[in-house]
PAZAPA-4460 file (N, C-alpha, C; in steps of 0.05 Angstrom, whole numbers, plus 32768, in hexadecimal, padded with zeros to 4 digits):
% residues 290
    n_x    n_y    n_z   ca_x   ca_y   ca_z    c_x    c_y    c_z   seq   type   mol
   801E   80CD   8272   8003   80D7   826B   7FFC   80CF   824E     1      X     A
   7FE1   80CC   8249   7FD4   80B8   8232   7FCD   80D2   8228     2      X     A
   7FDC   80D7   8209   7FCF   80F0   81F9   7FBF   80E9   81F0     3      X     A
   7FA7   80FB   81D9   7F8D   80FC   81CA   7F9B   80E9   81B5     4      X     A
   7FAD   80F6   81B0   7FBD   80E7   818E   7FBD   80C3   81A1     5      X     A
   7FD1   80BC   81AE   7FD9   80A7   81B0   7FC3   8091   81BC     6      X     A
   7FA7   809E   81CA   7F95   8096   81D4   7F82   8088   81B9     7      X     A
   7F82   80A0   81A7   7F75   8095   818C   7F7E   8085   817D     8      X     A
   7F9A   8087   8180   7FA4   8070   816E   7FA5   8050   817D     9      X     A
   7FA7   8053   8195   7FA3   8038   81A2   7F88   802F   819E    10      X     A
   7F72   803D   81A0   7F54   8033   8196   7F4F   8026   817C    11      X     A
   7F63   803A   8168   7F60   802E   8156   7F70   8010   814B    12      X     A
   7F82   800C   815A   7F93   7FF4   815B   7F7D   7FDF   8161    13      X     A
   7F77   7FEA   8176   7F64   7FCA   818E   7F4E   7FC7   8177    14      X     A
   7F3E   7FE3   8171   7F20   7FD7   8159   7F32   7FCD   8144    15      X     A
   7F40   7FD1   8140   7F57   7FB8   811E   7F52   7F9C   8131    16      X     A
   7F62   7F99   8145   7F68   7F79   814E   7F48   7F6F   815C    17      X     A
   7F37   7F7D   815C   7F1F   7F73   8159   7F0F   7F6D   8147    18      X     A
   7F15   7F7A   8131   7F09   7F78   811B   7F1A   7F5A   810E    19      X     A
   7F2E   7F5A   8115   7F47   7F49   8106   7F34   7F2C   8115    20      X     A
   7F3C   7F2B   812E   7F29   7F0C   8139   7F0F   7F01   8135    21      X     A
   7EFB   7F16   812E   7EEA   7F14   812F   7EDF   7F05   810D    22      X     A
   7EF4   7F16   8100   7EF8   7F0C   80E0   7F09   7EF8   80DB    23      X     A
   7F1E   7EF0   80EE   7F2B   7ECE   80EE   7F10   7EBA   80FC    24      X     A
   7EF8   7EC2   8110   7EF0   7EAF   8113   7ED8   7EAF   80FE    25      X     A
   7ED5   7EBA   80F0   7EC2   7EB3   80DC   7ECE   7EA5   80C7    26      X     A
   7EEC   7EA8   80C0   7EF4   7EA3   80AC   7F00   7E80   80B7    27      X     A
   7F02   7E7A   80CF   7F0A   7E61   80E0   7EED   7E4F   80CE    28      X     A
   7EDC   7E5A   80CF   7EBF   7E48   80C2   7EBC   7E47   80A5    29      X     A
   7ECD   7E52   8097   7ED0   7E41   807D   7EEE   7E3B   807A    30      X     A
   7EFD   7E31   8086   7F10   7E22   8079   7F0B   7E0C   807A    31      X     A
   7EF6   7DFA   8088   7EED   7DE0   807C   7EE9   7DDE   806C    32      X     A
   7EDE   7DED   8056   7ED2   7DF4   8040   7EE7   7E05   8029    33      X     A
   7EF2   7E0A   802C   7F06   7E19   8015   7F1B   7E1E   801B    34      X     A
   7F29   7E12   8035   7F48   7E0C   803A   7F4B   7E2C   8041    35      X     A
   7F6A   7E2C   8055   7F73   7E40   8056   7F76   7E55   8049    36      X     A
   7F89   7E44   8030   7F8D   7E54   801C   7F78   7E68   800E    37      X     A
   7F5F   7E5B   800D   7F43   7E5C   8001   7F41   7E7A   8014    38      X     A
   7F38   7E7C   802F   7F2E   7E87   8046   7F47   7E9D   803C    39      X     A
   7F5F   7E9A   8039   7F70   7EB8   8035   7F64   7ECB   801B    40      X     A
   7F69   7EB8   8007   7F68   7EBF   7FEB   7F4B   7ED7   7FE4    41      X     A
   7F33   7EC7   7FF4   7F12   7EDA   7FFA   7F1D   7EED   8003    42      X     A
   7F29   7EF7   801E   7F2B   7F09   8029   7F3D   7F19   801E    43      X     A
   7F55   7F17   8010   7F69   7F2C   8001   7F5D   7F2E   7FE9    44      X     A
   7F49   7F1E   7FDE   7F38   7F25   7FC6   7F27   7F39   7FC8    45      X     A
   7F16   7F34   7FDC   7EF8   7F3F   7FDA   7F0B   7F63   7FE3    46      X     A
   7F16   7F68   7FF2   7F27   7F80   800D   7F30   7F8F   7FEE    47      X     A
   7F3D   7F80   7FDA   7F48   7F91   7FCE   7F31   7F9D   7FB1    48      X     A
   7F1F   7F8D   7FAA   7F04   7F95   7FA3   7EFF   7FAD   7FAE    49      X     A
   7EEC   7FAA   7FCB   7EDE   7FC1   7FD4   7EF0   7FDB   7FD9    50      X     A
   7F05   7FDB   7FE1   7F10   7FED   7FDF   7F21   8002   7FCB    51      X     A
   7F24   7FF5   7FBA   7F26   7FFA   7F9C   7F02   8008   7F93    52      X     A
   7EF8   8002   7F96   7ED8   800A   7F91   7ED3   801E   7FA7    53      X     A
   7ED2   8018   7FB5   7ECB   8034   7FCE   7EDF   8049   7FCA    54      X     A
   7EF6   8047   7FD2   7F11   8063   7FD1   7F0F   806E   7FB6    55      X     A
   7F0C   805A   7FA0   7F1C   805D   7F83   7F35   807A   7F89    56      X     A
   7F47   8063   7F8E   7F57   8076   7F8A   7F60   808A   7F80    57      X     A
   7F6C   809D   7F7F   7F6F   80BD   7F64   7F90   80B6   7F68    58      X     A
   7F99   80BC   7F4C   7FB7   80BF   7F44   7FBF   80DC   7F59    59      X     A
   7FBB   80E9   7F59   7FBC   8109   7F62   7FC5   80FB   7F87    60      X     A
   7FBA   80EA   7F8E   7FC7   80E8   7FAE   7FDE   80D7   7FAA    61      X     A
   7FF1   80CE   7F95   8004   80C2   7F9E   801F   80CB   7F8E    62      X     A
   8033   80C7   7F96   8054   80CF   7F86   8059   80B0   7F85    63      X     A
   806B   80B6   7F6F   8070   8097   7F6A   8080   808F   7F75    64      X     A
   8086   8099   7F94   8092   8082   7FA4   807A   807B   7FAE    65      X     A
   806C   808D   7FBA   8057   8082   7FCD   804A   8069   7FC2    66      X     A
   8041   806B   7FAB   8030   805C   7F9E   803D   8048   7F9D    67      X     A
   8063   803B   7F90   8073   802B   7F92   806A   801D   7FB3    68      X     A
   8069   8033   7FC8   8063   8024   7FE6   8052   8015   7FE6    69      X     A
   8041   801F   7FDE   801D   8017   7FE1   8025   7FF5   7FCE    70      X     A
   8032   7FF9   7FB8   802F   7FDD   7FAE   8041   7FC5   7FC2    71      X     A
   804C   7FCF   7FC4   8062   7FBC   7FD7   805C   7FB9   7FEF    72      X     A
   8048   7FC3   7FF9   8039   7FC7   8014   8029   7FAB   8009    73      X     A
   801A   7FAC   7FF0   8007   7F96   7FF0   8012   7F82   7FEA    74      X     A
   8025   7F80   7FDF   8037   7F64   7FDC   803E   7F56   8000    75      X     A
   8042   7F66   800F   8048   7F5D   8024   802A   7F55   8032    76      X     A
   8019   7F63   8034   7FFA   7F5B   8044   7FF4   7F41   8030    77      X     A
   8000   7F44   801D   7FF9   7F25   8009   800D   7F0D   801C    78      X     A
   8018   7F13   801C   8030   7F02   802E   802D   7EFA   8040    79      X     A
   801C   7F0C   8053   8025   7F12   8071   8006   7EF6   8076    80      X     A
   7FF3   7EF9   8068   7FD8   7EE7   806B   7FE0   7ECC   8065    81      X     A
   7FEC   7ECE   8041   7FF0   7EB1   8034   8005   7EA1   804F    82      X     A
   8019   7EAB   8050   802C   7E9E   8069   8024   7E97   807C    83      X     A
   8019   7EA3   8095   800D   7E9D   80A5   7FFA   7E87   80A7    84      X     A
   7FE9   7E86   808E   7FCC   7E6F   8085   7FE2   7E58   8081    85      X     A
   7FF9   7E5E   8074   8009   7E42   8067   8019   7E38   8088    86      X     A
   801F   7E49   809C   802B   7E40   80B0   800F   7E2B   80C4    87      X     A
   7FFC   7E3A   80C5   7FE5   7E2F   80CD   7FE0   7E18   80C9    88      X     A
   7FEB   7E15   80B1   7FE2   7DF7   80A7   7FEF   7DDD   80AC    89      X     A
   800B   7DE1   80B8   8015   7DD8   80C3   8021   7DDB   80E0    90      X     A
   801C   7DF3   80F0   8022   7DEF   8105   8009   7DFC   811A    91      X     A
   800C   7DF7   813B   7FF3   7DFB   813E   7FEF   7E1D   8142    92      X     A
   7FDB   7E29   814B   7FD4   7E41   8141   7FDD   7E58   815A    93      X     A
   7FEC   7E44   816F   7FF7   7E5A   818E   8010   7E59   8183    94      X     A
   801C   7E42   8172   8035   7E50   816E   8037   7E5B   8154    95      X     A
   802B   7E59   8145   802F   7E70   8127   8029   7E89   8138    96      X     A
   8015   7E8D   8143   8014   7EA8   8154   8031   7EBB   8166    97      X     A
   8037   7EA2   816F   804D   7EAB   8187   806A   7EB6   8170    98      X     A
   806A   7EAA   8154   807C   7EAB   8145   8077   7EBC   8137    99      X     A
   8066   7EC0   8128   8058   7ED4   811D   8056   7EF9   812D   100      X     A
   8058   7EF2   814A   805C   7F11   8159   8079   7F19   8161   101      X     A
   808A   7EFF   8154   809A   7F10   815A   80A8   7F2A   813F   102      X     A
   809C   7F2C   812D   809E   7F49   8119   8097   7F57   8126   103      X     A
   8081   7F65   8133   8073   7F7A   813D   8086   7F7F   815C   104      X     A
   8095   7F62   8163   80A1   7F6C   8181   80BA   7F75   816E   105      X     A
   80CF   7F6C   8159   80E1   7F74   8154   80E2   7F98   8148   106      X     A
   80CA   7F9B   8144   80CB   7FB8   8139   80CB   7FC6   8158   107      X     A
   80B3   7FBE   8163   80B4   7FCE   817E   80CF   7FCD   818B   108      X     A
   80E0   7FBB   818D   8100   7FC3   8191   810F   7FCA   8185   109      X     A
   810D   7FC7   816B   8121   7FDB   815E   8117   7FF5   8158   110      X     A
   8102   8002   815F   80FA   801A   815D   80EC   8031   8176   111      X     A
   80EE   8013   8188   80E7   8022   819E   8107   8036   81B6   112      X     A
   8102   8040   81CA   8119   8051   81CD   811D   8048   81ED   113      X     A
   8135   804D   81FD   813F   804D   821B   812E   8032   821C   114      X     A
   812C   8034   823D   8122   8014   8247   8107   800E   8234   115      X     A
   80FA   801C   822C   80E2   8012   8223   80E0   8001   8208   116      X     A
   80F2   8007   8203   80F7   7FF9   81E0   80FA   7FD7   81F5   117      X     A
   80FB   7FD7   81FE   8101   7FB1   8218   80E7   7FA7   822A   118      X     A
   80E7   7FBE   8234   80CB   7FBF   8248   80B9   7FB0   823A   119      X     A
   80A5   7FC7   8230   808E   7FC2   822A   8088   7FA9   8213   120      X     A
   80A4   7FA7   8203   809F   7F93   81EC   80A3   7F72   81FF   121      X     A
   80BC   7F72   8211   80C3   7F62   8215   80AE   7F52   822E   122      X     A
   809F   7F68   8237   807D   7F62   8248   806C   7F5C   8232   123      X     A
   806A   7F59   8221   8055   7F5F   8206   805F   7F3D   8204   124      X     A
   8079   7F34   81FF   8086   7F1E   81F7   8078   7F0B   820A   125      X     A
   807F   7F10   8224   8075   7EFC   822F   8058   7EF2   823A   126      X     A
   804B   7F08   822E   802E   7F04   823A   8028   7EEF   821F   127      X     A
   802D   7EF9   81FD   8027   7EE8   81F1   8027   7EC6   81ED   128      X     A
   8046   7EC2   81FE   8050   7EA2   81FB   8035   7E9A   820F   129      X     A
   8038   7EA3   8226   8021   7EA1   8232   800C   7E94   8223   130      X     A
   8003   7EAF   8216   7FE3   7EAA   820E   7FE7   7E93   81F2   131      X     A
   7FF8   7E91   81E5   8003   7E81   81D9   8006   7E66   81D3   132      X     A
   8011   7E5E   81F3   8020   7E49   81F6   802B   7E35   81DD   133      X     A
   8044   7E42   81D3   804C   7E35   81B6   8060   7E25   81BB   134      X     A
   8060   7E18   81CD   8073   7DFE   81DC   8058   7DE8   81DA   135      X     A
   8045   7DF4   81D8   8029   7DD1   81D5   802B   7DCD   81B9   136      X     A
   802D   7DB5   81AE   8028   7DB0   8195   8041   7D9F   818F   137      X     A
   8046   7D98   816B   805C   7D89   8163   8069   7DA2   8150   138      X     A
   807C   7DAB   814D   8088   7DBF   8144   8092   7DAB   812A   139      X     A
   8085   7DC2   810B   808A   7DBA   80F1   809D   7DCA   80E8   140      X     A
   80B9   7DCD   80E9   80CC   7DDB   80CF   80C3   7DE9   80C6   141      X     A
   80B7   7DE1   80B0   80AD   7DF6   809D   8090   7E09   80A6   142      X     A
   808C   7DF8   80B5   806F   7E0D   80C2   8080   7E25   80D1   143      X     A
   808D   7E1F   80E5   80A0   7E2F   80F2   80AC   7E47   80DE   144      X     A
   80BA   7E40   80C5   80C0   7E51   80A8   80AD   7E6E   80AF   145      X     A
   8094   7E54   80A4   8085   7E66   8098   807B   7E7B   80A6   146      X     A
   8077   7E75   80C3   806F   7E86   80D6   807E   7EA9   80D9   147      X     A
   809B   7E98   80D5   80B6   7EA1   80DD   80B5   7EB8   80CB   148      X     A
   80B2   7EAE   80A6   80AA   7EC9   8094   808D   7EDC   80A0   149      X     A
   8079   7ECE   80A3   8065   7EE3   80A8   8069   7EF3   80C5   150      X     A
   807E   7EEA   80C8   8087   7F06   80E9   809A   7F17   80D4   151      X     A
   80AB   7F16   80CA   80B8   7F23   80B2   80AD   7F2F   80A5   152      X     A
   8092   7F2E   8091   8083   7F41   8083   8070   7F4D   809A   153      X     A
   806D   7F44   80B0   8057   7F55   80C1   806C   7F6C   80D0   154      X     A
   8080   7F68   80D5   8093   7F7F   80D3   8095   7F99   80C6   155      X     A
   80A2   7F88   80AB   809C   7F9C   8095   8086   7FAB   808E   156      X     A
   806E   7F9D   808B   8050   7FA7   808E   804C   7FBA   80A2   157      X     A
   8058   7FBA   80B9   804E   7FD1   80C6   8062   7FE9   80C6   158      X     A
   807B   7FED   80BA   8085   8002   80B8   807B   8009   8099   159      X     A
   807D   7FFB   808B   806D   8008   806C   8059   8015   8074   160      X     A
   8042   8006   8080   802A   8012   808A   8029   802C   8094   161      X     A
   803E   8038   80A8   804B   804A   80AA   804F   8063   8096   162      X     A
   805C   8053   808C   806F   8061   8072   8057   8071   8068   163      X     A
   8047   805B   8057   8027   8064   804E   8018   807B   8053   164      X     A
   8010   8071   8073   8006   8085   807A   800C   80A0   807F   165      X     A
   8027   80A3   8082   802F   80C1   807E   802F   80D0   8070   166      X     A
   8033   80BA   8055   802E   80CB   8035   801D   80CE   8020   167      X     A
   8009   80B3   8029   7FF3   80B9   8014   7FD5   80BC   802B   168      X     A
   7FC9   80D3   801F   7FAE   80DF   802D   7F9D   80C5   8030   169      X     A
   7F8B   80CC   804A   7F7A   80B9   804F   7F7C   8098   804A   170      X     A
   7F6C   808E   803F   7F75   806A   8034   7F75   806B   801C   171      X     A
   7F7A   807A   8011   7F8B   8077   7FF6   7FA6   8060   7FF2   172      X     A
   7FB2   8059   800A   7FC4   804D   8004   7FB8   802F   8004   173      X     A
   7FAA   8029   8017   7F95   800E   8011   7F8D   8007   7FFA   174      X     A
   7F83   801A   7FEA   7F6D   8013   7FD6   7F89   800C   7FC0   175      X     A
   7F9F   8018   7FC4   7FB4   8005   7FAE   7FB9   7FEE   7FB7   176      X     A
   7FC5   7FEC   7FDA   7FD2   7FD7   7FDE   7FBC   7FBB   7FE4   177      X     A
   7FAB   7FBC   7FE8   7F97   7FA9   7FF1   7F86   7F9A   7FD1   178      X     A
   7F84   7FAF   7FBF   7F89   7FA0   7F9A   7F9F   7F8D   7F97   179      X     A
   7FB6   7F99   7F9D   7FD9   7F88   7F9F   7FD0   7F6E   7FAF   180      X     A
   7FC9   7F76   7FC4   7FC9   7F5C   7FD4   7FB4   7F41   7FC0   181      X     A
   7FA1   7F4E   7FC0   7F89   7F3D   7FAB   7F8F   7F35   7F97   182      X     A
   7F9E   7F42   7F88   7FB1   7F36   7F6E   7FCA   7F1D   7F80   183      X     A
   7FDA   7F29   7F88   7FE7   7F19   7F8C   7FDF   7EFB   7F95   184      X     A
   7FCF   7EF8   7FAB   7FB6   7EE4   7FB3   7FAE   7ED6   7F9D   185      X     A
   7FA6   7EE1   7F89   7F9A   7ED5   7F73   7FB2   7EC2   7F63   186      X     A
   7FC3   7ED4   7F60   7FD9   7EC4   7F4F   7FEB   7EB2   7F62   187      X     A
   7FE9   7EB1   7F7E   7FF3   7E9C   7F8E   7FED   7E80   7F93   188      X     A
   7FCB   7E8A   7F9A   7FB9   7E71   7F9F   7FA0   7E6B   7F91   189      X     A
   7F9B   7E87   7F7C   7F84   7E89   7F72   7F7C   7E6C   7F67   190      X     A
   7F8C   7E61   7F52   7F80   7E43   7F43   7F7F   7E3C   7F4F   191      X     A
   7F80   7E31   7F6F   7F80   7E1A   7F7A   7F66   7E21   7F8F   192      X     A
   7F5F   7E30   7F8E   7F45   7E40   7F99   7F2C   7E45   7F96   193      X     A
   7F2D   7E4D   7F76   7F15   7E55   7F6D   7F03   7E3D   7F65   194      X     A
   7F04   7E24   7F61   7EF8   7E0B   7F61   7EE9   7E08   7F7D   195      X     A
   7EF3   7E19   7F96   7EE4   7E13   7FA8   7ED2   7E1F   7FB7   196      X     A
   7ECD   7E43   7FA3   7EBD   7E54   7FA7   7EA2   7E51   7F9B   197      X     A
   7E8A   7E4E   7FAD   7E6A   7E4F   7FA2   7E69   7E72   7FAF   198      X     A
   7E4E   7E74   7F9D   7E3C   7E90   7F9C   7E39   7E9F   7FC3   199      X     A
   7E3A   7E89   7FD1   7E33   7E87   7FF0   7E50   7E94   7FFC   200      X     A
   7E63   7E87   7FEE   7E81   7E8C   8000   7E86   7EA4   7FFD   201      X     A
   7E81   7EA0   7FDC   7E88   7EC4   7FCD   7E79   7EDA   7FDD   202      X     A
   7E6A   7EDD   7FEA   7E4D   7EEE   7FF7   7E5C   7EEB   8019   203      X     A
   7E66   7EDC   801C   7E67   7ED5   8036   7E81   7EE6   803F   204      X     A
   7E92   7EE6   8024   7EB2   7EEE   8020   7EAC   7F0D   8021   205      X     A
   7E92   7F1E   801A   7E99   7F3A   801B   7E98   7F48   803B   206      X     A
   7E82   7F38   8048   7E8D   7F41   8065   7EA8   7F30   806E   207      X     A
   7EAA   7F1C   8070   7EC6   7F1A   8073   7EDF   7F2B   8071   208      X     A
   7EDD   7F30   8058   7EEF   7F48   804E   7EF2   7F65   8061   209      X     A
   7ED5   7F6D   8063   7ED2   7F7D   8074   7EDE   7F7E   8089   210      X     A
   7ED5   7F69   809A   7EE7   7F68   80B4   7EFD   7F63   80BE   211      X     A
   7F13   7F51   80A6   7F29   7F4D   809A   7F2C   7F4D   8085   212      X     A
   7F3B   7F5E   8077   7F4A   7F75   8088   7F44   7F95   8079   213      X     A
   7F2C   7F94   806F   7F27   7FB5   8068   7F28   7FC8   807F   214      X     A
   7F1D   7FC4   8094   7F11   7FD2   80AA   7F34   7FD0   80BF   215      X     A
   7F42   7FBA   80C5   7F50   7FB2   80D1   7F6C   7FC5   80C6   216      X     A
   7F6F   7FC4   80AE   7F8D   7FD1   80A2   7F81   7FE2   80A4   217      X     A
   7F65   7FF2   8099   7F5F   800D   80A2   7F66   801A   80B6   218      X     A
   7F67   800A   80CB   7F66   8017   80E6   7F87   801B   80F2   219      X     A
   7F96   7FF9   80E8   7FAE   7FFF   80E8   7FBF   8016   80D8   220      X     A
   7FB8   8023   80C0   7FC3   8036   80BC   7FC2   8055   80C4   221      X     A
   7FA4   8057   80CA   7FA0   806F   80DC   7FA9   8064   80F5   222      X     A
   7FB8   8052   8104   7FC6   8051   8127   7FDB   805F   811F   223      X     A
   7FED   8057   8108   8002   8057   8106   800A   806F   80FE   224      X     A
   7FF4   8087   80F5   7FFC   80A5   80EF   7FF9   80AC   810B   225      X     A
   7FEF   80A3   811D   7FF3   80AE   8142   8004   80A4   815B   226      X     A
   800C   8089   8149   8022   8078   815C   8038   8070   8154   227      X     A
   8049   806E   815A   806A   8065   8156   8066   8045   8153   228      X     A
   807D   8044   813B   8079   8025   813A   8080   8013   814D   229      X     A
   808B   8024   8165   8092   8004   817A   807B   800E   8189   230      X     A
   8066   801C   818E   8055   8017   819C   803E   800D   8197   231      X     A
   803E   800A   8172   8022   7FFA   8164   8030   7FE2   816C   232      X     A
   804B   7FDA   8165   805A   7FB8   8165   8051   7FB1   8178   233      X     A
   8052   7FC3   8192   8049   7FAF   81B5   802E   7FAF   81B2   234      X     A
   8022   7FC5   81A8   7FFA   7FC2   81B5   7FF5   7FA0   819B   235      X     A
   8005   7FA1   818B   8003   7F87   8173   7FF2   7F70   818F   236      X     A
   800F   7F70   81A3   8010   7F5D   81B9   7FF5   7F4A   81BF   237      X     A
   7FDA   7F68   81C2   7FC1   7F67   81CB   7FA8   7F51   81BF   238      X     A
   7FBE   7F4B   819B   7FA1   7F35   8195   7FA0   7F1B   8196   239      X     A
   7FB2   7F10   81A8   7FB6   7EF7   81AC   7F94   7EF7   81CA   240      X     A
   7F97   7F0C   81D1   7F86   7F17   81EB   7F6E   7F0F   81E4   241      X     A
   7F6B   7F23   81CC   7F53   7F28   81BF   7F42   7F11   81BC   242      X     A
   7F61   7EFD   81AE   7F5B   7EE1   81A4   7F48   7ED3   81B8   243      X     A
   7F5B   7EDA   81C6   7F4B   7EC0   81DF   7F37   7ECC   81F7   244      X     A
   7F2B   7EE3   81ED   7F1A   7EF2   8200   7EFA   7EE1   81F9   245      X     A
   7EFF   7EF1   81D2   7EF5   7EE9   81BC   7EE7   7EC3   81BF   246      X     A
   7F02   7EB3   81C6   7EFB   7E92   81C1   7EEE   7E98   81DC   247      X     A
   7EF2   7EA7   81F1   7EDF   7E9A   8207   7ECA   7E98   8205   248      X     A
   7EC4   7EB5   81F5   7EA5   7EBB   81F3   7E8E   7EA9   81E1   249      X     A
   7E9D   7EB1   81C5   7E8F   7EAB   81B2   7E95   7E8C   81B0   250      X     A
   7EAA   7E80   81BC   7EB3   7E59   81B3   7EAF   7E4D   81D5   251      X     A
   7EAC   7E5B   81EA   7EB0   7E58   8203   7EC7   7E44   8204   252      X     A
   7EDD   7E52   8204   7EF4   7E40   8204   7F06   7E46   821C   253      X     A
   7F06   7E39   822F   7F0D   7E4C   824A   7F2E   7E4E   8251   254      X     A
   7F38   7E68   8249   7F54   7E67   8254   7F65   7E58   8267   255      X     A
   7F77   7E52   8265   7F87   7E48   8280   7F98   7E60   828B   256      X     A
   7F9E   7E5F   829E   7FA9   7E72   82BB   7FBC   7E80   82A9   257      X     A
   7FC9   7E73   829A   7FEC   7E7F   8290   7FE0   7E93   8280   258      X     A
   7FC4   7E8F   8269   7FB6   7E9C   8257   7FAB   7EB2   8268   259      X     A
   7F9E   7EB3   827B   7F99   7EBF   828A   7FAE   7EE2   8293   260      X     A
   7FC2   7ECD   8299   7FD9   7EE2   82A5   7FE8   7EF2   8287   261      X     A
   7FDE   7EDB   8271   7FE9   7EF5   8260   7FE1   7EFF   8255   262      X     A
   7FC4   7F03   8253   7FB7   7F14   824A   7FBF   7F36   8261   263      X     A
   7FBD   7F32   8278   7FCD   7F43   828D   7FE7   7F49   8285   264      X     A
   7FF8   7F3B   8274   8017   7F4E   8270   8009   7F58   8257   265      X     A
   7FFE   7F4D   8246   8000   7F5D   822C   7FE9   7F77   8236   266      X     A
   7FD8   7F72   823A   7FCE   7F97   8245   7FD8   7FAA   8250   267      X     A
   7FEB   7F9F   8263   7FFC   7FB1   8273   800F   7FBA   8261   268      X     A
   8018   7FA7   824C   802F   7FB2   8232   801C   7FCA   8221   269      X     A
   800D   7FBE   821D   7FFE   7FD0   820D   7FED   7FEC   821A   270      X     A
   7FF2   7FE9   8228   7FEB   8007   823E   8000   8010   8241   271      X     A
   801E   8006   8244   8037   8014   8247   8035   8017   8228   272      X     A
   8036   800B   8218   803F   801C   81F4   8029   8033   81F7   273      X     A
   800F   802E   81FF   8000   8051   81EF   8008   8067   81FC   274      X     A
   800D   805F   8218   8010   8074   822D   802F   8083   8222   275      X     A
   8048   8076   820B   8059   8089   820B   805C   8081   81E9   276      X     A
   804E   8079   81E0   804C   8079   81BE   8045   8083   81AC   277      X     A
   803A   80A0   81AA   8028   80B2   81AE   804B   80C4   8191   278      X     A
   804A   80CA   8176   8057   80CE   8160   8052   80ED   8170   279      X     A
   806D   80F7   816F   807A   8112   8174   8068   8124   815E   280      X     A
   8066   811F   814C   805B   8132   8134   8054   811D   8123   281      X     A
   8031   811D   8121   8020   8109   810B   801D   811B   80F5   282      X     A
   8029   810F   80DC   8027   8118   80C8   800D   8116   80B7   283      X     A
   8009   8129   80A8   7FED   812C   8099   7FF2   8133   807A   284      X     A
   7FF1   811C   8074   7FEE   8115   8057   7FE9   811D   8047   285      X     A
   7FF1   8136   802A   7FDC   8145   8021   7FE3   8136   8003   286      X     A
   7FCB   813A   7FF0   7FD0   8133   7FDA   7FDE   8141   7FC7   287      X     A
   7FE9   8133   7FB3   8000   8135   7FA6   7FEA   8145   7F84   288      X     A
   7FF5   8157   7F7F   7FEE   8166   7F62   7FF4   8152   7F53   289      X     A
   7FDA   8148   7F3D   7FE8   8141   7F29   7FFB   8143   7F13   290      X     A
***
């Protein structure tokens, strides 16, 4: 049976990986124009801006571990983008994907419990290759790397995320870690970037931002005060789905049969994680006395 808690937190998962596609395909239309790198750098820029301005954070919600989290949380969302954009660039985009999920399937097994810690991730697995297919293409080494790290920090990222949300109130922990991320961005790729930003991109970059990833990590950290991390790792499964629900519509890009059938394992995965992923006791964050 599907609780209130684990029902809301699965909603809030699916509006993240909607918001997440919908803000890679806007952001797919300027990397002609300002390179990958360019397209990451706006979005961990502008995310860590507005939210720094909206929350302004208060000293009084955090202990200085929390706050230690929150920074090291943004070093990783700095990571988890730049990697991925740098695997992209060399390899094609069903298998940075297929490589890329497997962090979110490795947490869902090492944290998930009895048959289901196998089940539902290892249904989640195969619907992706599916939707995937990361056997088409010419496989690059180092694209493969890079992929390989951004399943590694998207791991980590979602148990910190975790971590976060249990201890610091509301998005207080964003409004540190999503600055981190923007700094770090800046000092990664910034020089090689800012030569290719006009007044238009900059303007174009604050909804961007918005929809990746202010709204998206938002959402991911309130799932994760109502769901267990192996049952966010499998519903993860769902945005390869999304992906290609998304290209039918808006790119009319018409699936093939295998795409088809996996969009069918990964829902059924992702209906088996909410239906028993549902956190024994969601913790509620209170703020810390200065």
């Amino acid at each position: 049976m599907v609780t209130n808690q684990a029902r809301t937190g699965a909603f809030m998962a699916l509006g993240s990986m909607l918001c997440v596609q919908t803000g890679l395909a806007i952001a797919v239309t300027l990397i002609d124009r300002i390179g990958v790198e360019g397209a990451a750098w706006l979005r961990l820029a502008w995310a860590g801006i507005l939210l720094l301005l909206i929350v302004r954070p208060k000293r009084s919600a955090f202990t200085r571990t929390s706050f230690t989290m929150c920074v090291v949380l943004g070093v990783v969302t700095a990571a988890i983008t730049l990697l991925f954009m740098a695997a992209l660039d060399r390899i094609p985009l069903g298998t940075a994907s297929a490589l890329e999920f497997l962090g979110p399937l490795g947490v869902a097994v090492a944290h998930g419990r009895g048959r289901q810690r196998f089940v539902w991730p290892g249904l989640a697995a195969v619907g992706v290759v599916l939707l995937t297919q990361p056997w088409a293409g010419v496989i690059d080494p180092v694209g493969v790397m890079f992929a390989l790290a951004a399943a590694v920090c998207w791991a980590t990222y979602i148990l910190l995320t975790q971590r976060v949300g249990d201890q610091v109130a509301g998005i207080n922990g964003l409004a540190v870690s999503m600055p981190v991320a923007g700094l770090v961005a800046t000092i990664t790729v910034g020089p090689a970037v800012f030569g290719r930003m006009t007044p238009e991109i900059l303007l174009i970059g604050i909804g961007l931002a918005i929809l990746l990833p202010v709204v998206p990590f938002a959402l991911e950290l309130l799932a994760l005060r109502r769901l267990t991390a192996a049952a966010f790792g499998t519903l993860m499964a769902l945005e390869p789905a999304f992906a290609m629900i998304i290209g039918l519509v808006v790119l009319h890009q018409v699936p093939w049969i295998g795409g088809v059938v996996g969009i069918c394992f990964v829902v059924a995965a992702g209906i088996g994680a909410a239906r028993s992923g549902a956190r024994a006791e969601p913790p509620v964050p209170a703020e810390v006395n200065a």
